[in-house]
C-alpha positions as CSV (number, residue, x, y, z in Angstrom):
1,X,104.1,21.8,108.9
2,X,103.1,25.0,111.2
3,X,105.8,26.0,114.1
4,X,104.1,26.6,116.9
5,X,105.6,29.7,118.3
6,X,105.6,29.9,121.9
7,X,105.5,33.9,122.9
8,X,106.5,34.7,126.3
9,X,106.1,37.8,127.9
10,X,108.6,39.2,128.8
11,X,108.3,41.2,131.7
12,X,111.3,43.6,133.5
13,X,113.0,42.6,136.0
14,X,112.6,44.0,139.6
15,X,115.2,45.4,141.5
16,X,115.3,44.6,145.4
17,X,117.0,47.9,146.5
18,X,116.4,46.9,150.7
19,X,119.0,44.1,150.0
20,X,121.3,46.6,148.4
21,X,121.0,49.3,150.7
22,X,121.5,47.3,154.1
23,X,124.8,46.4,151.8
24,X,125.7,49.9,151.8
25,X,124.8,50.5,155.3
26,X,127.2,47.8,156.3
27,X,130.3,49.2,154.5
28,X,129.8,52.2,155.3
29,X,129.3,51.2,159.7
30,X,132.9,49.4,158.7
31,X,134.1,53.0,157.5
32,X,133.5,55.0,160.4
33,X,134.4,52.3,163.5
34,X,138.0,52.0,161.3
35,X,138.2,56.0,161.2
36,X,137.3,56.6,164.3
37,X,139.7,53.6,165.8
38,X,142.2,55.3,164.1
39,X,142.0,58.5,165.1
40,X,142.6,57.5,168.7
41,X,145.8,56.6,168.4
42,X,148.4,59.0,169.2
43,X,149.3,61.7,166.8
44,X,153.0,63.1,165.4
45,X,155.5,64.5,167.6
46,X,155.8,68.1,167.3
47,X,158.4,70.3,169.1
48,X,156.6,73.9,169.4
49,X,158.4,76.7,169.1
50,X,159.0,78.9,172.7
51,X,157.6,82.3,173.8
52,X,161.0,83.3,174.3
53,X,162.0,83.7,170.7
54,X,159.1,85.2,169.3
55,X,159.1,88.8,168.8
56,X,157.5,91.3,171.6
57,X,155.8,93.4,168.5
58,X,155.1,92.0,165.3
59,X,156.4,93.7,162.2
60,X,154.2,96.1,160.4
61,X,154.3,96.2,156.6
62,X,154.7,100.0,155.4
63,X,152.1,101.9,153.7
64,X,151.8,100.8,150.0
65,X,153.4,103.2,147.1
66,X,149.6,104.4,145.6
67,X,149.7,104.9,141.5
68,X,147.1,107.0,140.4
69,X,146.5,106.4,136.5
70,X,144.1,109.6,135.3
71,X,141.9,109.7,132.7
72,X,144.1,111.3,129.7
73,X,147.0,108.9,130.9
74,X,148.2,111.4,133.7
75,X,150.7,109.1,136.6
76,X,150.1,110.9,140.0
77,X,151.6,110.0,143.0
78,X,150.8,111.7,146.4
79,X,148.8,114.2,144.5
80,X,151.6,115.2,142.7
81,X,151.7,114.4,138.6
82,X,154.4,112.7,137.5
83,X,156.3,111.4,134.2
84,X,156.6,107.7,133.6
85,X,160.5,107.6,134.2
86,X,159.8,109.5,137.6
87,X,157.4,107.0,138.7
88,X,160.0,104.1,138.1
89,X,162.8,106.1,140.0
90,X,160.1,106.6,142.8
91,X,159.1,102.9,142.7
92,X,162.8,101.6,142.9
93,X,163.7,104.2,145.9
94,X,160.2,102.9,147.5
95,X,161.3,99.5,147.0
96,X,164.7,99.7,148.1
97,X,164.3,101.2,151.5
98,X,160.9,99.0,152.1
99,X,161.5,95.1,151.5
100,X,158.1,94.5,152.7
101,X,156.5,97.3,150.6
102,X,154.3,96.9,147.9
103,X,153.2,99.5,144.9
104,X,149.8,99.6,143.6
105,X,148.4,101.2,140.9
106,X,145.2,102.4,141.2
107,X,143.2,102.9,137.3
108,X,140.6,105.6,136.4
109,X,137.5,103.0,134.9
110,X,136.9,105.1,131.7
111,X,140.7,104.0,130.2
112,X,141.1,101.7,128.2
113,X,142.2,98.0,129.8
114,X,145.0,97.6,127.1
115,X,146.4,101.1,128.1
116,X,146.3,100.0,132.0
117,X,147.6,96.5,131.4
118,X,150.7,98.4,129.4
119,X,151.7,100.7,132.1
120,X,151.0,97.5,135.1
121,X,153.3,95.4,132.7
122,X,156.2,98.1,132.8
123,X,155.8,98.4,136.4
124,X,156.4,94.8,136.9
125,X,159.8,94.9,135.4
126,X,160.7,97.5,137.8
127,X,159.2,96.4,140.8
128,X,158.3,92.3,140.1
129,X,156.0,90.5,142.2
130,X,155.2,93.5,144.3
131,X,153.6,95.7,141.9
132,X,149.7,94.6,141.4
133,X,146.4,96.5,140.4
134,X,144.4,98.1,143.0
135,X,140.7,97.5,142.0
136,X,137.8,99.4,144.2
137,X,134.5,97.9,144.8
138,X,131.6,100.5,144.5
């Protein structure tokens, strides 16, 4: 006895994207008439604060302390060299008297990062958040 085989073809199925898409269409025309109902509706309360209270001038931060880091490791500070304890008694003085005040220090680009990051690192435990690299764009 012989099977017959019966071979269908198989063919892929098609995909009706219009069907889909006016779908889509439709959720998404929901979306925007709820958003935009929504956003009509009255907002939060807010009391704003009066002219009256506000300062006539605002504050102005003082000049930053500028820590020049020379090539064979020099610390200059207003042109004038400097030894490392110096520069922490200068930075606690600057820091004292300005609570606004911040200290940069300002690397030459042919030392090495690890010395830089060594010295930045001491200068944080003097002067904390306030103490940050200066880096200059060319």
């Amino acid at each position: 006895m012989r099977f017959r085989t019966q071979r269908t073809q198989s063919s892929i199925p098609s995909i009706q994207l219009i069907p889909m898409l006016n779908v889509i269409m439709g959720v998404l025309a929901f979306f925007v008439m709820t958003s935009m109902l929504l956003t009509t509706q009255e907002g939060v309360n807010v009391q704003l604060p009066n002219n009256e209270n506000t300062p006539t001038q605002p504050q102005e931060n003082p000049a930053p302390l500028i820590v020049q880091l020379k090539s064979p490791g020099q610390l200059v500070i207003s042109n004038q060299s400097v030894s490392q304890k110096q520069l922490f008694e200068q930075m606690q003085t600057y820091l004292s008297q300005n609570p606004q005040g911040a200290v940069f220090l300002q690397a030459d680009s042919q030392l090495p990062y690890e010395q830089v990051i060594q010295l930045l690192a001491q200068m944080r435990n003097v002067g904390g958040d306030r103490v940050s690299l200066a880096i200059e764009s060319n």
